[in-house]
N, C-alpha and C positions, 0 to 999 in steps of 0.2 A: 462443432469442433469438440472433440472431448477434453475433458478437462482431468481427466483419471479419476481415479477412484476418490471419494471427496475422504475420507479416513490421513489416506497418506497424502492427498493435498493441503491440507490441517494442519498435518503434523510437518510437513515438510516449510509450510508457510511462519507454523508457528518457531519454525529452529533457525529461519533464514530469520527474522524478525529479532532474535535475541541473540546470536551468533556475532562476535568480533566481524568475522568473514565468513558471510554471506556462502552458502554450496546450493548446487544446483541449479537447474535452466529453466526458467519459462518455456514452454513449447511456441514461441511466438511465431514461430518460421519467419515471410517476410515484411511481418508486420512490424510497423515501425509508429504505428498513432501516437503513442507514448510522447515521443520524441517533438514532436509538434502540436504538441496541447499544454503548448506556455506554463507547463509544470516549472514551479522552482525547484531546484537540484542545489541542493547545498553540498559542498566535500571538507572534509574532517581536515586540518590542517597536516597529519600523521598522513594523509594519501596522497606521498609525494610524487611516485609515477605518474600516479593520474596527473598531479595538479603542471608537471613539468613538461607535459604532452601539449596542453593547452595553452593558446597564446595569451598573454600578460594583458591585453585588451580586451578579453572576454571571460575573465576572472573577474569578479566583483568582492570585497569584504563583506560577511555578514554575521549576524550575530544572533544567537539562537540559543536561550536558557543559559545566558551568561557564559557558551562558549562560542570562543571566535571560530568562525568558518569562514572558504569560501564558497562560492557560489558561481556556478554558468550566469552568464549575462545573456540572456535570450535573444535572440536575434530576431529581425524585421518580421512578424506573422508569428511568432512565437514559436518559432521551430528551434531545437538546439541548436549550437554554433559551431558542434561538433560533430551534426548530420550534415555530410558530402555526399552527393549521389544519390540520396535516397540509404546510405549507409551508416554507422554510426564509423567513423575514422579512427576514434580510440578503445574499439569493442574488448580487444583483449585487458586492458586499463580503463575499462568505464569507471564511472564513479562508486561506492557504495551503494546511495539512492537508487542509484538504476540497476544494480544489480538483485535490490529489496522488492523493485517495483513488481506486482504481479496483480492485471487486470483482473483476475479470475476470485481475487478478493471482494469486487464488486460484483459480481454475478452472484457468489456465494451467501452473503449479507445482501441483497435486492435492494441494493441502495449504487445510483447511478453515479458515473462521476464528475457529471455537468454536462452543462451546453456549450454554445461557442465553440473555441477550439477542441475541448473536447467531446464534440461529436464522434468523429472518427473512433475515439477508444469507447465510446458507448455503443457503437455499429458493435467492435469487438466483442464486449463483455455480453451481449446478448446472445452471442454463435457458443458462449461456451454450455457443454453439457458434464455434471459429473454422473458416475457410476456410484448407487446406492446399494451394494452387495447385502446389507445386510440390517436390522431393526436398529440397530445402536451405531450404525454410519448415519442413520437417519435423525437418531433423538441429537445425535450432534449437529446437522445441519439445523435442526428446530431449535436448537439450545444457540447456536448463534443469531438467527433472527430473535429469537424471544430478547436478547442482547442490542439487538439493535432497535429494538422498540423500546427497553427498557432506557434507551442511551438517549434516546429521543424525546419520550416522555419526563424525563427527571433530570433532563440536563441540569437546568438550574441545581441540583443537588449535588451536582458532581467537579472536582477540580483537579486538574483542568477538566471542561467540557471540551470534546470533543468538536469541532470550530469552520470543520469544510468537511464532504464526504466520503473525502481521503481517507480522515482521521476517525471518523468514524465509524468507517468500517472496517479501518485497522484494530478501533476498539473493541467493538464488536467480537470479531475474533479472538484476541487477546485475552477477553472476561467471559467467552462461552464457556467455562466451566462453572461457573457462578448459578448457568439458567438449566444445568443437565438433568435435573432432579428438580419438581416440584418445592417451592419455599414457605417459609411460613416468615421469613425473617420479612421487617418495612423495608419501605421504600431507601429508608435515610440510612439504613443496616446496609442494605447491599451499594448503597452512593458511597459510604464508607468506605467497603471492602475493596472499589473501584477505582476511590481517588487515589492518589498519591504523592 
């Protein structure tokens, strides 16, 4: 499955990632793995649509960097609670998080997103292909693995470390500009530049 051009997948990953509100679609057609791989989904207290669509027993409180959120309460198998029919029921009001979510971040960084229930979305993330048009679409896919080796080897230098493989290929991404160019800086120089 193509994944477009890895340049504008980058750039469009890296703008949904920092963005108030999230633009643009996943090409997921009618895959739905996401949805049934016991992902926790937090929603911002500010995501009143969303939060007013879902019923008051499959809200949960949670708290996350000292902001209260709330949270999908997962249902029996780890599927959302708000997958009916194989659909999401509040697609046009999904959450934030799922509107961030894009599998194609783990194909991209070669780091899987588990086992168990997510299987299914690791079936996905392997079918994806990008489009390499040019030598510096390329040092940008190398400069994000070289990131994800780096994130891996020097965790312990890093805070926060990066903690599931979610997050570390979110990071990954995030600090590929750090590995696009050859360094000369330590290890502890670029754990620095990284933490936050």
């Amino acid at each position: 499955m193509s994944g477009g051009e890895f340049s504008r997948w980058l750039h469009d990953y890296l703008r949904a990632q920092t963005a108030a509100e999230p633009t643009g679609d996943v090409p997921c057609g009618d895959c739905n793995a996401c949805c049934k791989a016991s992902y926790f989904i937090p929603i911002r207290s500010e995501e009143r649509e969303t939060i007013a669509l879902i019923p008051a027993s499959r809200l949960t409180r949670a708290a996350n960097d000292n902001e209260p959120k709330w949270a999908l309460d997962q249902s029996y198998g780890g599927s959302c609670p708000m997958l009916v029919d194989d659909a999401c029921s509040i697609y046009a009001q999904r959450p934030r998080t799922c509107r961030r979510y894009d599998c194609r971040v783990f194909f991209a960084t070669g780091v899987g997103p588990g086992s168990g229930p997510r299987t299914a979305v690791n079936e996905r993330v392997w079918r994806w292909r990008f489009d390499y048009p040019s030598e510096l679409v390329v040092a940008s896919q190398s400069a994000v693995l070289s990131a994800v080796a780096f994130l891996q080897r020097c965790a312990n230098l890093i805070n926060p470390a990066p903690t599931n493989t979610a997050e570390l290929a979110k990071a990954s991404v995030l600090v590929h500009e750090l590995f696009l160019e050859p360094t000369t800086q330590t290890d502890a120089t670029l754990a620095a530049a990284i933490s936050h």
